[in-house]
C-alpha positions as CSV (number, residue, x, y, z in Angstrom):
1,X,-25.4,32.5,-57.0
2,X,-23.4,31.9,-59.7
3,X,-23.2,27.8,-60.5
4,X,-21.6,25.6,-63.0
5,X,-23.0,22.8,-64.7
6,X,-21.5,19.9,-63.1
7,X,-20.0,17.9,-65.4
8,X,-17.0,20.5,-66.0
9,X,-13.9,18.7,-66.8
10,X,-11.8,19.7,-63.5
11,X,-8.6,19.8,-65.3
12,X,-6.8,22.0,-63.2
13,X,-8.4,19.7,-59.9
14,X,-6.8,16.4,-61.5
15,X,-3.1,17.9,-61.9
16,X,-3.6,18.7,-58.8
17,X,-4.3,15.8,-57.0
18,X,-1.9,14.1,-59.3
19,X,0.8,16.3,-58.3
20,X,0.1,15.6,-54.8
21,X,-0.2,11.5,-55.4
22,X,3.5,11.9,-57.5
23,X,4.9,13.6,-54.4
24,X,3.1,10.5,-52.2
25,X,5.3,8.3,-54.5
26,X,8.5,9.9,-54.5
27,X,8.7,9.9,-50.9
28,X,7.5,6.5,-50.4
29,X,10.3,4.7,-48.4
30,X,12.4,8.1,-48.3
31,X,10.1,9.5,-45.8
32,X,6.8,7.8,-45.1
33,X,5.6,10.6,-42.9
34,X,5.7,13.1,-45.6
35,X,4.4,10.6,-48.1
36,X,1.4,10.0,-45.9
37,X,1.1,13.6,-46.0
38,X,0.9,13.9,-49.6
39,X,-1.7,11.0,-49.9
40,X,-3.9,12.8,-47.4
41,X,-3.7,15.7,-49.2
42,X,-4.5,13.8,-53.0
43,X,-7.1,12.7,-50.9
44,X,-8.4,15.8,-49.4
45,X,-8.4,17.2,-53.3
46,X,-10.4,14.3,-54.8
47,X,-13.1,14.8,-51.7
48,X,-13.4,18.2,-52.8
49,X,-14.0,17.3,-56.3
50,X,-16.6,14.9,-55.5
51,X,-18.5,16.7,-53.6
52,X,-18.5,19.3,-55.9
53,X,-19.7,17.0,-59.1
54,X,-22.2,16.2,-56.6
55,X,-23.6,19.4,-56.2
56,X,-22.9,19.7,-52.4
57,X,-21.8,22.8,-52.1
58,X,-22.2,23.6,-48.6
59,X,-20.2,20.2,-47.2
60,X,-17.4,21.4,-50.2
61,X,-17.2,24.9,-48.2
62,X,-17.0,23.6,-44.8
63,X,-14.7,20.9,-46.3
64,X,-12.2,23.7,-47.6
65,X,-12.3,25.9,-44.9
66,X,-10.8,22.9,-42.8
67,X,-8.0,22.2,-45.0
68,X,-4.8,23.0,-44.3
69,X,-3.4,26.5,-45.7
70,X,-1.4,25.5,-48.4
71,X,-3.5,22.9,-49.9
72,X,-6.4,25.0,-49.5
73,X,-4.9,28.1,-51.3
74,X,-3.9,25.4,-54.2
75,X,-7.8,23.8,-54.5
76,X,-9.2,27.6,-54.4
77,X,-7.5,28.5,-57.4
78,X,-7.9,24.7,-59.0
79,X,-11.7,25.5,-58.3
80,X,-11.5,28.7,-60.1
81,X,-9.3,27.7,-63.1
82,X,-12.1,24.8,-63.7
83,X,-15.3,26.7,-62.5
84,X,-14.7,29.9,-62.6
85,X,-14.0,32.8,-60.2
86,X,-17.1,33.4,-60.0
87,X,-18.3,30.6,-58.7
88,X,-15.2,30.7,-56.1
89,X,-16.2,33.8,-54.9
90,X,-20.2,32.9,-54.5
91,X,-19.8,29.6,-52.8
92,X,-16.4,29.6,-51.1
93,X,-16.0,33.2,-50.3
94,X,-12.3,33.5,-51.4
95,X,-11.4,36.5,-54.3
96,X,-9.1,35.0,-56.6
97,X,-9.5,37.9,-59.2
98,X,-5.8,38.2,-60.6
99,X,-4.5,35.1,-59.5
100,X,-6.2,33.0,-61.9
């Protein structure tokens, strides 16, 4: 199985997450349902990053597959911009040649 050295950068995983969080904030006292969304979706992100610089790559699988469609699809391709497709493929089972 293909594995990256942990200590990669996660660019791509940290825009992401930061999208999510400015979302959080912009519907903060607009509409604090959907702003709860958004944080539990930063959230979800930054889980998956740190069990990924922890080398738990089982827990990071079972962790995706339970996320919800769209934010999924956005941390698969996060994963594979900062780790390669590679190691998407290998250890999360998605295909993400030509879309990264």
């Amino acid at each position: 199985m293909n594995r990256p050295i942990n200590n990669t950068p996660m660019i791509a995983m940290n825009d992401l997450a930061r999208s999510y969080w400015n979302e959080h904030v912009r519907e903060l006292g607009v509409d604090n349902e959907m702003s709860e969304m958004y944080a539990a979706d930063r959230n979800d992100v930054m889980d998956v990053k740190a069990l990924y610089i922890a080398g738990l790559y089982e827990e990071m699988k079972t962790k995706v597959d339970y996320l919800d469609t769209i934010v999924r699809e956005a941390v698969v391709i996060a994963m594979a911009k900062d780790a390669g497709i590679d190691f998407v493929y290998d250890t999360l089972g998605y295909d993400v040649k030509g879309y990264v």
